[in-house]
N, C-alpha and C positions, 0 to 999 in steps of 0.2 A: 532524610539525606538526599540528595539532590545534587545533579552531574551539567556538568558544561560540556557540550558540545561544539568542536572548532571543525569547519572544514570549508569548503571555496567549492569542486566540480561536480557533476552531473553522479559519477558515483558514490560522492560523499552523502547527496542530495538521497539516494536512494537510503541510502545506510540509514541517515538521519529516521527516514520518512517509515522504516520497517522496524529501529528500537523503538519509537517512539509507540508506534502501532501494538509492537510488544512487550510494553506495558516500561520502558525505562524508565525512569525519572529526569529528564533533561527539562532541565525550567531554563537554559538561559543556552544562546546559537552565537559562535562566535565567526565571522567569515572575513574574507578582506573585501575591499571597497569595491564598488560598481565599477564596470571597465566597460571600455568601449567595445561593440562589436559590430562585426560585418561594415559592407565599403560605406557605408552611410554613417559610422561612427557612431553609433546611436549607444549611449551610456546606458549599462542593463546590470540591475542587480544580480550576481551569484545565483550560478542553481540553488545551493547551499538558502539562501537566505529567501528566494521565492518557498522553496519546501518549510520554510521554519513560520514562513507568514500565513503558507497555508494551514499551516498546522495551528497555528495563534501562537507563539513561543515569540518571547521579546530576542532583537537579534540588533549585535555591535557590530559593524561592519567596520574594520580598523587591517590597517596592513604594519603594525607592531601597538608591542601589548603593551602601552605607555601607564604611566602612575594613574592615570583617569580611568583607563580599562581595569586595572587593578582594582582601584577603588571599588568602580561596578561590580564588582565578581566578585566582590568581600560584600557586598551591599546584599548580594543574592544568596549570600551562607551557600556556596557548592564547597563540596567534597573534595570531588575529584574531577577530571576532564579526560574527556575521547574526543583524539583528535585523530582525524582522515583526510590528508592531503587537503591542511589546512595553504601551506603556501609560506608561510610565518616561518621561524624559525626563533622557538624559544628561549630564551637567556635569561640569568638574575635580573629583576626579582620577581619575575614570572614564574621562573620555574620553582618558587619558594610559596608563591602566590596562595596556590592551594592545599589542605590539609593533608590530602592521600596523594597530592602529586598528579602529575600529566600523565595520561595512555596512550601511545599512539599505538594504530593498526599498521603494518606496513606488509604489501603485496610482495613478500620473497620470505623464503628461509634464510631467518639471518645468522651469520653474520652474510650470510652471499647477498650480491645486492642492495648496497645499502647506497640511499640517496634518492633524485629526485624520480630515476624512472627505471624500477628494477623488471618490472613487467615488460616494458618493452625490451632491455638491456636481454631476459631471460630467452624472449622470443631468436633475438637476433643471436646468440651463442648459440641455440639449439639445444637448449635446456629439455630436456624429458619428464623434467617432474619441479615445480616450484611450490608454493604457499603462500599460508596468512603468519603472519606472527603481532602477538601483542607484547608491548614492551614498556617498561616506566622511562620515560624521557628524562636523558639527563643533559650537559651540555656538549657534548659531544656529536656528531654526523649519524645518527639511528647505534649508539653504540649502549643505550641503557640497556638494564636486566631484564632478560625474556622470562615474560610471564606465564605462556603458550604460544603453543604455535600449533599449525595443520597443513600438511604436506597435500598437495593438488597434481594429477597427472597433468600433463598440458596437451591436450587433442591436438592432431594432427593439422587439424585445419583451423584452428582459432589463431586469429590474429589478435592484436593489443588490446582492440576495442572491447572483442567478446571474452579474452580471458580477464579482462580488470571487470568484468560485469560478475562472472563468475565468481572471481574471487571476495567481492563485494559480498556477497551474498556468504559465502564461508567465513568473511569478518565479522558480520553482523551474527552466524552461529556461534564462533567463539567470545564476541564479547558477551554473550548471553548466559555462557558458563562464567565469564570473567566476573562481572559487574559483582554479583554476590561474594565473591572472594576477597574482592576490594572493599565494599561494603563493613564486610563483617572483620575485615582487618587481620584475616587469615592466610591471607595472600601468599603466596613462595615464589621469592625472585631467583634465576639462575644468570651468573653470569653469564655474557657471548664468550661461546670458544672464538681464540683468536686466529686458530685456523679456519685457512677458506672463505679467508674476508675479500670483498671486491666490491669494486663502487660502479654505483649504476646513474651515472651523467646525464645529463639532459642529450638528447639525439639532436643533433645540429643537420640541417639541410645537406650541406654539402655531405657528411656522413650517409645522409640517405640515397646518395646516386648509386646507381647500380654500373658495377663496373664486371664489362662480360670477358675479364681473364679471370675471374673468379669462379668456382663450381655451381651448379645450377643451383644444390640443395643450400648453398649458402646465401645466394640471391633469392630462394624462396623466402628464407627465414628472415634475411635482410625488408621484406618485401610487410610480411606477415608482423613484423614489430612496430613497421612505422608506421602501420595501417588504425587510425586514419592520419597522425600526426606523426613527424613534419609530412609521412607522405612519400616511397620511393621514388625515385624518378629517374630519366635517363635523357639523354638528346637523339633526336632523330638524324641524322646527319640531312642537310637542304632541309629541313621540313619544321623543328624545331620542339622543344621540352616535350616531354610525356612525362605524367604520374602513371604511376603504376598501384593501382590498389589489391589484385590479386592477379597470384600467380602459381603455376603449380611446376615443379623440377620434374624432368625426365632423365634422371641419370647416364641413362645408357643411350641415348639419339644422340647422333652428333652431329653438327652443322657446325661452320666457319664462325668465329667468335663475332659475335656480332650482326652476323647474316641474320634478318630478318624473314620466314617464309611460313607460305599458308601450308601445313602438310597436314594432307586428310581429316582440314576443316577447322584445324588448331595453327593458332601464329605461335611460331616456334623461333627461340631467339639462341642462336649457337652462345655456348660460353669456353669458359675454360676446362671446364670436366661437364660434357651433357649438355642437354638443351633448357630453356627455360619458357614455358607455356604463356603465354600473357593471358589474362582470362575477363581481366577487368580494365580500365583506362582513362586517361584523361587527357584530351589534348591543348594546348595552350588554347585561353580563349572561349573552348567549351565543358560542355556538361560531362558528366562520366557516361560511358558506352561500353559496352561488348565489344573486347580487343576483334574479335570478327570484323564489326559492326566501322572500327577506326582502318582496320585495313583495308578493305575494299577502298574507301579513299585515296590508296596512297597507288607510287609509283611500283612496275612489277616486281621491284631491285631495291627493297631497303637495308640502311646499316643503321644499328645502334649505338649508343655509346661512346665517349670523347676519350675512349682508351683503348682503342683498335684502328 
């Protein structure tokens, strides 16, 4: 018996790279096409699909599952398929394609979070506790029968990058118990309660500016989800854009919303409840630096933010 593997990013890449190590059956990598990257445009195949060549696994790189891809995947007798932020969005007669049906992993307790980016979505609400869950894909937005799931605290200090690493890693222990239940045709699906359903959007730029009539702790969070993509950011007033890659809330300090000052070594940025630490930065044009490191450059008097 023998499983299809679909995924496209750097986490998927892992996933792949650790069933496969322990001991899954995936004989066949499904991912989408080579995409251009960085300012030089240079076309680069998928994480996803360099891990599946290192490993020697034959891999379709397709950005929908057409009657050819179909064909392929009946050619290869798989079972069943695990999919991880493949990118794709399954439909008839794709999803009829396979004998046991599609699995996806998705990073949230579902039904909360459902869609393209619930890890970050988690981070920015201030979620205290999220997950893995595995589920049979049906035609719906992540609305098939959970298979399992596993509840994850979320550290205080983990941003998007490091909790979707994590979580990666408790997907890859749950499909471990899965695979065999699939296998052996034992499986037990549970409907989503339909309570407590919320959908987790893709984070738009504009969504990631930081805006200091907001509270400090919510600008953390806001800070810690976009990290590294789109990326928080804010405007310097005279000076221009900063990223903001970390940051830490001081609830109780309080500065002028926006007032920018160095106090005892830390740049402290007044919001609407509290101050907010900058700790990490980026300023137009350069490399990232220690918010320290970007202040000293500036004038004695800055303000942040195009909402003060």
């Amino acid at each position: 018996m023998t499983i299809l593997f679909a995924g496209t990013p750097e986490t998927a890449a892992e996933s792949l790279i650790s069933l496969v190590r322990q001991g899954a059956p995936i004989s066949l990598v499904l991912t989408r096409l080579d995409a251009t990257v960085g300012r030089k445009r240079v076309s680069t195949p998928s994480p996803v699909a360099q891990a599946a060549l290192a490993l020697g696994l034959p891999v379709i790189k397709t950005n929908s599952i057409s009657t050819q891809v179909i064909e392929a995947i009946h050619e290869a007798k798989i079972s069943f398929g695990l999919v991880i932020a493949y990118g794709v969005i399954l439909r008839e007669p794709a999803l009829s394609a396979l004998p046991k049906g599609w699995f996806n992993v998705h990073f949230s307790l579902l039904p909360k979070w459902r869609g393209a980016a619930p890890v970050q979505r988690s981070l920015i609400a201030g979620d205290a506790v999220t997950g893995v869950t595995v589920f049979k894909i049906d035609a719906g937005l992540d609305t098939g029968d959970i298979v399992a799931s596993l509840p994850a605290q979320i550290e205080p200090s983990e941003n998007a990058k490091d909790l979707l690493r994590r979580l990666g890693g408790l997907g890859v222990s749950l499909l471990l118990e899965v695979i065999p239940q699939i296998q052996s045709g034992l499986l037990k699906l549970s409907p989503q309660s339909k309570d407590e359903v919320s959908i987790a959007s893709k984070i738009s730029r504009t969504e990631a500016e930081l805006n200091f009539q907001h509270s400090a702790i919510t600008l953390e969070n806001l800070v810690r989800g976009s990290n590294p993509e789109p990326g928080a950011w804010t405007k310097v007033q005279g000076v221009g854009d900063l990223k903001v890659f970390e940051a830490r809330s001081h609830p109780s300090f309080a500065l002028e919303r926006g007032q920018c000052s160095l106090v005892s070594g830390m740049v402290m940025v007044g919001c609407g409840q509290g101050s907010l630490e900058l700790l990490e930065v980026q300023p137009a044009g350069k490399t990232r630096m220690s918010a320290s490191a970007w202040h000293r450059g500036l004038p004695t008097k800055v303000v942040l933010g195009s909402d003060v």
